[in-house]
C-alpha positions in Angstrom: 82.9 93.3 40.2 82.4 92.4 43.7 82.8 94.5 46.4 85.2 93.3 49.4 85.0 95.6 52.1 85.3 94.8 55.4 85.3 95.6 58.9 87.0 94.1 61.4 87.3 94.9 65.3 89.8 92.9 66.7 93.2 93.1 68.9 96.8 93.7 67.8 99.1 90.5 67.8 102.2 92.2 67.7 103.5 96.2 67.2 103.3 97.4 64.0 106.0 97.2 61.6 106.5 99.8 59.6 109.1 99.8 56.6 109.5 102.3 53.4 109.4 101.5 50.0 113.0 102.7 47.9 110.8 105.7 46.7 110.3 106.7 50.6 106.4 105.3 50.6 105.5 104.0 54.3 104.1 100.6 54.4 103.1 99.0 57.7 101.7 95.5 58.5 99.4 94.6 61.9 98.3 91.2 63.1 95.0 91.3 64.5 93.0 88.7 66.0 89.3 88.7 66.1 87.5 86.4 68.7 84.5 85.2 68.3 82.7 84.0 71.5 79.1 81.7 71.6 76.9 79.1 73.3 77.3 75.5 71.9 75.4 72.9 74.0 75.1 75.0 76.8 78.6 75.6 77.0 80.9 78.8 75.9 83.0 78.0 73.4 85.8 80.9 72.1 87.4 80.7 68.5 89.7 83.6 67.0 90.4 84.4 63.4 93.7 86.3 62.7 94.1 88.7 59.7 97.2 90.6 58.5 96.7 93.6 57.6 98.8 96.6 55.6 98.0 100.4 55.8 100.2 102.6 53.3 101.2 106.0 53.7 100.4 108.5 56.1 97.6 105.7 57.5 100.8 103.3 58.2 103.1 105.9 59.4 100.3 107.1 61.8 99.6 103.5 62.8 102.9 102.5 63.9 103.4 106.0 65.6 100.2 105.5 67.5 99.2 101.9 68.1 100.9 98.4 70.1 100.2 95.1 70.5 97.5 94.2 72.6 95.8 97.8 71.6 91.9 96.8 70.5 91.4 98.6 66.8 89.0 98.6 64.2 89.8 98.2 60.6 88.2 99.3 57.5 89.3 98.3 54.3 89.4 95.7 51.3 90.0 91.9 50.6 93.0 91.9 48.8 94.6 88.0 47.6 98.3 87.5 47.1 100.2 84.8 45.1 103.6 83.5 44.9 106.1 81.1 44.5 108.6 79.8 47.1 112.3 79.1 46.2 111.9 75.7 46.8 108.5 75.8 43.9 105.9 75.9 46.1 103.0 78.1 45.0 101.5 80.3 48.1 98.7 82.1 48.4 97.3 84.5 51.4 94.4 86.7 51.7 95.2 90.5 53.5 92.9 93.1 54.6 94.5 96.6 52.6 93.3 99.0 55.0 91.6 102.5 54.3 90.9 103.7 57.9 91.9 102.3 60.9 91.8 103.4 64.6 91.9 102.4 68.7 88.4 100.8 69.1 86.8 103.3 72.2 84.5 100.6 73.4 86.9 100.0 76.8 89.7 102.5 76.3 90.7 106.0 75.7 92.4 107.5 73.1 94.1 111.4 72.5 94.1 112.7 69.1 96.9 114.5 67.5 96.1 115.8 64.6 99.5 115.9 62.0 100.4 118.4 59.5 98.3 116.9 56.4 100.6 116.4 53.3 100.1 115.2 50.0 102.3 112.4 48.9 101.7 110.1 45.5 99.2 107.8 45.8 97.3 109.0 48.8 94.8 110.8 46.6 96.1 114.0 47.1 97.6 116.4 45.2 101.6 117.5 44.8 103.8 115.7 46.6 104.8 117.4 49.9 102.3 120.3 49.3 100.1 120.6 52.4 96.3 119.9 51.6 94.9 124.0 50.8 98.2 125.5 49.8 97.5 125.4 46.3 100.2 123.4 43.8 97.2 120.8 42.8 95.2 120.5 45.9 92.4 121.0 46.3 90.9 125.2 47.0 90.0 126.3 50.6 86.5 125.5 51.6 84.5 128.4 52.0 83.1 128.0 55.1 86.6 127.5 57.0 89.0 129.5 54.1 92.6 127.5 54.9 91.8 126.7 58.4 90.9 122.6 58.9 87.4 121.9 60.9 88.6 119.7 63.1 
């Protein structure tokens, strides 16, 4: 199979939205626009590409908590293509970035980290559900060189 990674540095369109799925899972969706700036005939020309993009979980929560529109980010994460139909029978189809990290992009800004209490919830590779990462109940044992303490 393929692999459809990407990274993408680009601008936020619009806040974040976040919403919850009925089982209490945190979705959000960004716009970002990428431009793309070069020389044709002696002349600058400027294009931009815009992507949507969805972080889930704690990566969503923390996204909406932390970022706005017109905040410059970077985005790693995976080509993901969705289909469906429209009531009136047309068929749709739109390509998304499903992100696995994504941050402020430090190149002309500042940014204070907060770390947040790490918790386990299904699907975010962790172990029990509300157990905090190191507490035992399926996650995973203290590392020996820090014991429970986190090293950042």
């Amino acid at each position: 199979m393929a692999d459809s990674n990407v990274t993408i540095t680009g601008t936020l369109t619009c806040d974040p939205e976040l919403r919850f799925t009925q089982g209490g899972r945190g979705v959000a969706t960004l716009g970002v626009a990428v431009n793309y700036r070069f020389q044709r005939n002696n002349e600058w020309v400027e294009e931009a590409s815009f992507f949507n993009v969805t972080a889930w979980g704690t990566l969503g929560e923390n996204a909406a908590a932390s970022l706005n529109k017109g905040t410059r980010v970077v985005v790693f994460g995976r080509l993901e293509q969705r289909s469906w139909e429209t009531q009136e029978g047309e068929k749709r189809s739109v390509i998304e970035v499903i992100a696995d990290e994504l941050g402020p992009s430090l190149r002309w800004a500042q940014a204070h980290v907060e770390k947040t209490a790490r918790t386990s919830t299904p699907g975010d590779g962790g172990g029990q559900a509300g157990a905090p990462v190191g507490s035992g109940g399926g996650a995973r044992p203290p590392d020996p060189a820090y014991g429970d303490e986190e090293p950042f």
